[in-house]
N, C-alpha and C positions, 0 to 999 in steps of 0.2 A: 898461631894464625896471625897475619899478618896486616897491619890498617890499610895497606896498598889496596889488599886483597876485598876485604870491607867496601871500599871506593869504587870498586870497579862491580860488585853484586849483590843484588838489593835480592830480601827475602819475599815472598809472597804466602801470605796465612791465613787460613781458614779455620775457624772451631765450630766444632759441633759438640754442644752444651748437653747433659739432661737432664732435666730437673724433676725429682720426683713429689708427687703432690701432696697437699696437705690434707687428703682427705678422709673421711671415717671407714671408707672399705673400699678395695680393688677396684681395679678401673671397672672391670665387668662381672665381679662376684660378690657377695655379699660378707663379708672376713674383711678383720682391719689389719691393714700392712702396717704387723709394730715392727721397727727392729730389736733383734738381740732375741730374741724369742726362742725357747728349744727349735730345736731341725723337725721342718714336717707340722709343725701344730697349727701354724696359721695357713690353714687352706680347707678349699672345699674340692669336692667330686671335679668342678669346671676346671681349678686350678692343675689338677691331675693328670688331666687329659681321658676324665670317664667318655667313653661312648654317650651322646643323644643330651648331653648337659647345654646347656644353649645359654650364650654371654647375651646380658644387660649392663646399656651404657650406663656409667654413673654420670649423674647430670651435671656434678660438681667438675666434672671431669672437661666438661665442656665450658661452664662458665668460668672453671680456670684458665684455659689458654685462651678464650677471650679478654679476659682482663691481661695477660700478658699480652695479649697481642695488641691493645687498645692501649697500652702504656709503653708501647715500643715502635707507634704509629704503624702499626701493617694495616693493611687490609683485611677485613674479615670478610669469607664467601660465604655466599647466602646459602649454598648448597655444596657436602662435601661430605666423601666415603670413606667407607674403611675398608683396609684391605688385608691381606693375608700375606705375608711374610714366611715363606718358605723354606725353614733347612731344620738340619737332624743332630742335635747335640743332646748330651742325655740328661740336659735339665732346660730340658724345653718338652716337655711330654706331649702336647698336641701335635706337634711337627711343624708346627708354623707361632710365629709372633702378629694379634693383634697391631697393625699400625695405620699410617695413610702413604700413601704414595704419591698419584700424579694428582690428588685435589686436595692439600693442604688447607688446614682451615683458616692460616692466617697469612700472608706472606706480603711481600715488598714489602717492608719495612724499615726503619733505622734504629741508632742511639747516637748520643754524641758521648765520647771520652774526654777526660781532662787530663795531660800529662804537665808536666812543670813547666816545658815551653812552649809548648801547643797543645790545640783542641780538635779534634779529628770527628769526623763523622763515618759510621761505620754501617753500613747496609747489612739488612737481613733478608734470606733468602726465602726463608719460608719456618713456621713454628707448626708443626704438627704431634698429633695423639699417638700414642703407643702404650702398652705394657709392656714390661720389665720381665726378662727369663728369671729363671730360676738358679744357685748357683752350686757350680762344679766343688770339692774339698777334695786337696789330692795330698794336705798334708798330717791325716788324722790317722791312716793306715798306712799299713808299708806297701800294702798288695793291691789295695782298691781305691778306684776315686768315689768319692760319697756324694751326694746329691743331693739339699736342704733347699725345697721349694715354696719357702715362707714367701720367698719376694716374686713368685710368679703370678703374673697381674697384678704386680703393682704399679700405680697409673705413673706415667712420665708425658711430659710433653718433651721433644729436640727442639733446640733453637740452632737453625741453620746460621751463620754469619756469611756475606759473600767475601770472596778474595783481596778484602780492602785492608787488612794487620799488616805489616810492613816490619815492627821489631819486637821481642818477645816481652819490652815493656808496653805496646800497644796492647798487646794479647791477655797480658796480667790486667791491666787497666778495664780492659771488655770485660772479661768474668770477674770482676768485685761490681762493676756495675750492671754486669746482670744478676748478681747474688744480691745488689741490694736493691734492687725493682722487685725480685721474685719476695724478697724478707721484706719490702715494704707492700706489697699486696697481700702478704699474708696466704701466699700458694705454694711457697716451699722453706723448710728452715736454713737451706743453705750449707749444711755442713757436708763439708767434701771429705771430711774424714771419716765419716760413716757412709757416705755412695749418694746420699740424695743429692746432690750438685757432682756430674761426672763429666770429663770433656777429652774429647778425640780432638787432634789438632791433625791438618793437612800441613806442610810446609816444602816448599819448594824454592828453591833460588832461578836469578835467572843475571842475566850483566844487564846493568842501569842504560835506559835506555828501549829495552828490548817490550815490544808490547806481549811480544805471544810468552805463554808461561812455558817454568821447566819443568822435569819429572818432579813429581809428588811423592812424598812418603807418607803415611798417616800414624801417628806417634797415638801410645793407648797406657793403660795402667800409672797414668798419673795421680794420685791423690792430693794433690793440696796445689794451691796457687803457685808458689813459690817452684815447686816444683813441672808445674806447667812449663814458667818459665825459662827453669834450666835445661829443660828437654829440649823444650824449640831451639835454646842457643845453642848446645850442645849439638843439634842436628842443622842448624842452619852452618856451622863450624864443619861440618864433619861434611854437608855437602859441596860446600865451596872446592877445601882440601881437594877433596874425589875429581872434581874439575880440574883444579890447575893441575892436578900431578899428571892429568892427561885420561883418567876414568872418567865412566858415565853414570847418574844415577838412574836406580834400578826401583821401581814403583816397586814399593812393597809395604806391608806393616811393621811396627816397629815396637818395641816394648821400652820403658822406660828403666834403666835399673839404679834405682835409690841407693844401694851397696857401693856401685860402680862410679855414678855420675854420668854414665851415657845408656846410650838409644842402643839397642840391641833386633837380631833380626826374629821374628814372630813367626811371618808366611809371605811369600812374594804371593802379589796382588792378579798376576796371571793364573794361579788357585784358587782365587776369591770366586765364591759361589754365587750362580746364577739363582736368586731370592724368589723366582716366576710369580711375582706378586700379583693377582687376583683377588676384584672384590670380594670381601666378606658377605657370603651369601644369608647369614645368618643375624645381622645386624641393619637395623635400615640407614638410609643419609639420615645425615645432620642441618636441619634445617636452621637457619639464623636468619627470625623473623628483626624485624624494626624495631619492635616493642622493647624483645629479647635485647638488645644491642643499646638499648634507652634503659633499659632496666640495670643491665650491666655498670654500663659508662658511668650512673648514679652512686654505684659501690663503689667507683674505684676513688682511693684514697689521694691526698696530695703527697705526689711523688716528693724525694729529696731536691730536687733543683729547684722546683717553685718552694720549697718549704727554705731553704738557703738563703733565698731570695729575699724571702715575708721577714726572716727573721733578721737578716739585714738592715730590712728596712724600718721594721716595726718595733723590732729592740734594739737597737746600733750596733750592733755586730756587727765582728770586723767579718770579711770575707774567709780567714784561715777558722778563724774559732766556729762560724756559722759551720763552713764543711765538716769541720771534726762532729760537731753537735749531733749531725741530720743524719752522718753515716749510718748512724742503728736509729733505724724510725722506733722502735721502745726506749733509748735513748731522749731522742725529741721530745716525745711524749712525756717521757719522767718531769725533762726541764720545765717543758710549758705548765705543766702540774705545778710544781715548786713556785712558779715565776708568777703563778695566778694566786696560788694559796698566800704566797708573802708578799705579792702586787712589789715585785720589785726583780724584776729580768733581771737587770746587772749584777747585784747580789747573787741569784739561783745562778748566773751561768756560771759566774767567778768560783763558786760551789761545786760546780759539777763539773766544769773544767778540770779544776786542779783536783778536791779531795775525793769526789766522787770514781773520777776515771783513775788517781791512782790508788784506791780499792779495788777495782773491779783487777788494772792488771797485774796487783800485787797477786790478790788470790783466784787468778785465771777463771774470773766467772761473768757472766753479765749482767745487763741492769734487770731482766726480769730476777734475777736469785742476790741483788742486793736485797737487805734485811731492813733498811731504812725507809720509811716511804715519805712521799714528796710531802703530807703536811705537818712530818717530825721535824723534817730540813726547813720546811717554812718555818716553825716556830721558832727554829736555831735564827736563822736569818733575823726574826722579829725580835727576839733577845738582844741581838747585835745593834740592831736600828734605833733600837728604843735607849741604848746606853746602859743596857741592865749587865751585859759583856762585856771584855774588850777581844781585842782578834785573838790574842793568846789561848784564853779561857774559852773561844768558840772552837781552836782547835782542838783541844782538850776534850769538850763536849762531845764533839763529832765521831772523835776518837769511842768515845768509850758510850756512845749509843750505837757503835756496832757490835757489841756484845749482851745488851739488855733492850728490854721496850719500853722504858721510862722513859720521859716527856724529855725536853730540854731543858726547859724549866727545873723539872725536880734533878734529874741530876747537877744544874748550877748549884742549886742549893742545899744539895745533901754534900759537893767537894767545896764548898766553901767560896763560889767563885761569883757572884752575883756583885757586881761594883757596887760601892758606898756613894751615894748620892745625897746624904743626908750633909743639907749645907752646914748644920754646927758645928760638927763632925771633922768637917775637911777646910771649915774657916779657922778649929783650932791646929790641925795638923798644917798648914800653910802657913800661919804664926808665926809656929813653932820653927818647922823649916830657912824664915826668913830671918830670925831672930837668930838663927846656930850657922848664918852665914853671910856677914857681913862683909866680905870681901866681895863673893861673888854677887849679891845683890849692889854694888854701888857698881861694879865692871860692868851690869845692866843697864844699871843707871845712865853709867857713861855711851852705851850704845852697843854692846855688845849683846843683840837680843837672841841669839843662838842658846845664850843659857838659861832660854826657857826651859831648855831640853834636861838640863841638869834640875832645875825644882820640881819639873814633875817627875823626873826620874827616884828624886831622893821621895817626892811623895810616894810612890808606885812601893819603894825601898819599905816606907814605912809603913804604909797599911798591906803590906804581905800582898801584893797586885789587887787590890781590892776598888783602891780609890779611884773614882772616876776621872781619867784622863782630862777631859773637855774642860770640866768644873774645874778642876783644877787650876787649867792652863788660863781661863776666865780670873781667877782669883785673884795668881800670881801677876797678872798683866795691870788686872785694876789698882792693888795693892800696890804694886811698885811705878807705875804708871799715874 
């Protein structure tokens, strides 16, 4: 593919997200959607498709996509239906999917992205309710596909984006910032390796310039971010080519193949089934009183960009460290924990910068399954402050209070490591020191005061890393001085 080619046609991208919710049982049954669960045991009669079973909203269901949609600036309708999603696959057993159609409960909306040389503002089209089918297994028999309908009604809301992603690093950049709105609300975990964060991409090219769009393809079966984005490229490459060599594209669905590295054909789009969506006669609207909407707005948490911002301002963080910190709001949380417990931000962040995060991606886990808690690391911090450590022996600490739940304290003092601050102590070992090197102290004398470095070192040398640094350096200054 050629950068001429690049030059002359710009992509045009849309995602359609869905996030499944964090809630205690089904959008409309009473049964909690675990994953991993045997095949068939999480459901009831409704999920089935029994005759005369009659769906109830779950309410959580509703104060979830208000909060997403009130942290993504939409609008929320004071009044909005549910509708009935029409087609026939054989793990969908009612014959239809609970969703919304023409009255969305949230919509016009934005977010802003951050990529390395610009900031983009990205429109949302609309955030509405659904349940989750159930899913097809075509690879556990040789003869039959099997049908495991633990995930049927389980709640989702879609988050529409409009036609505004332009390249597949825009598009990567929108889903981690919608994973980490949905992980700092606390409405869905975000993991796209297990299905609860799933995303359909539109993409179409058109030549720079041109207002009206070109044929669409809609790309499906991506699992993880990174993968998003090599589909989009892969098909924004593949639609160009199709152009200059003098073909047309052809609207259709697309499959992603991770084997492969490209976009594969599914079902052209002229097959796509007519859904004949009609109200759910069996569920009433959705009322969104005033109160409800004051009630809401009260939970919702400080998003990552005002917290970015605070902690900028209120601990001096730089702008790189603040972002890295806020990424995981349980993250945030840990620090500001640390940074209260040992009333010393610069110390916790310096902490969880470096030794914290490279634990977590040493043994690919995160901060809720670190074993340390924020007032073990304060008291490490406070050992350190107080001069009873030096950095060396607080790495050493750290180290090996990930394997036990003793203080920082006692394992200083059970490996020997708690500095010697006792002045008699380090007034005879300083002596001693200045006395066995008479050379180097009159080359002080003379002005060369860099070899302070060498008396404390030869002190450090002889109390086995024990002696107190500072004291030290205090002694040797007065003494020769």
């Amino acid at each position: 593919m050629s950068t001429i080619a690049h030059e002359r046609f710009e992509a045009v991208i849309g995602l359609e997200v869905h996030a499944q919710l964090l809630t205690n049982s089904k959008a409309f049954a009473p049964v909690a959607p675990i994953y991993g669960e045997a095949p068939n045991t999480m459901v009831t009669p409704l999920c089935l498709g029994h005759p005369g079973t009659l769906p109830v909203v779950n309410e959580n269901l509703v104060r979830y996509i208000i909060k997403m949609g009130l942290a993504t600036n939409c609008s929320v309708a004071e009044k909005s239906i549910f509708a009935r999603k029409n087609y026939f696959y054989p793990d969908l057993p009612k014959g239809y999917q609970i969703s919304q159609f023409d009255t969305p409960i949230c919509f016009d909306g934005y977010l802003d992205i951050e990529l390395e040389e610009y900031n983009k503002r990205i429109g949302l089209t609309r955030i509405h309710m659904e349940e989750d089918a159930g899913k097809s297994i075509h690879d556990q028999d040789p003869y039959n596909t099997l049908v495991d309908l633990n995930r049927a009604g389980t709640p989702l809301i879609e988050i529409v984006s409009e036609p505004d992603l332009r390249t597949p690093q825009e598009a990567y950049a929108y889903l981690t910032k919608i994973k980490q709105i949905v992980q700092y609300l606390e409405i869905c975990d975000g993991n796209m390796e297990e299905g609860s964060l799933r995303c359909d991409a539109n993409v179409s090219v058109r030549p720079r310039g041109r207002e009206k769009f070109g044929t669409r393809t809609e790309l499906k079966n991506m699992n993880s971010f990174r993968n998003v984005e090599k589909a989009i490229e892969f098909e924004i490459y593949r639609q160009i080519e199709l152009i200059e060599s003098g073909g047309e594209v052809v609207q259709q669905t697309r499959l992603w193949d991770t084997s492969k590295n490209q976009t594969r054909i599914m079902r052209s789009k002229e097959e796509a089934h007519d859904y004949r969506y009609f109200p759910e006669p069996d569920l009433p609207p959705i009322i969104v009183t005033t109160e409800l909407l004051d009630e809401i707005k009260e939970e919702l948490p400080e998003l990552a960009d005002v917290r970015q911002k605070r902690f900028a301002e209120e601990y001096g963080m730089s702008e790189v460290d603040a972002v890295t910190i806020t990424e995981d709001r349980y993250l945030a949380d840990f620090f500001e924990e640390v940074a209260e417990a040992a009333n010393n931000p610069k110390a916790a962040s310096n902490l969880v910068l470096s030794d914290v995060l490279r634990v977590l991606n040493e043994q690919s886990i995160n901060i809720k399954e670190f074993n340390v808690s924020p007032a073990r690391l304060a008291e490490l911090i406070k050992l350190k402050e107080e001069d009873k450590i030096n950095s060396s022996a607080m790495q050493t600490i750290f180290d090996a209070m990930l394997d036990n739940e003793k203080s920082a304290e006692e394992l200083a003092k059970e490996m020997n490591l708690i500095q010697v601050s006792d002045t008699g102590f380090l007034e005879e070992l300083v002596d001693e020191i200045i006395a066995n090197n008479p050379d180097e102290v009159e080359r002080f004398k003379a002005g060369k005061k860099q070899l302070m470095g060498f008396f404390v070192g030869q002190a450090m040398k002889a109390s086995k890393g024990k002696a107190n640094p500072k004291m030290v350096t205090q002694m040797v200054a007065k003494k020769l001085n």
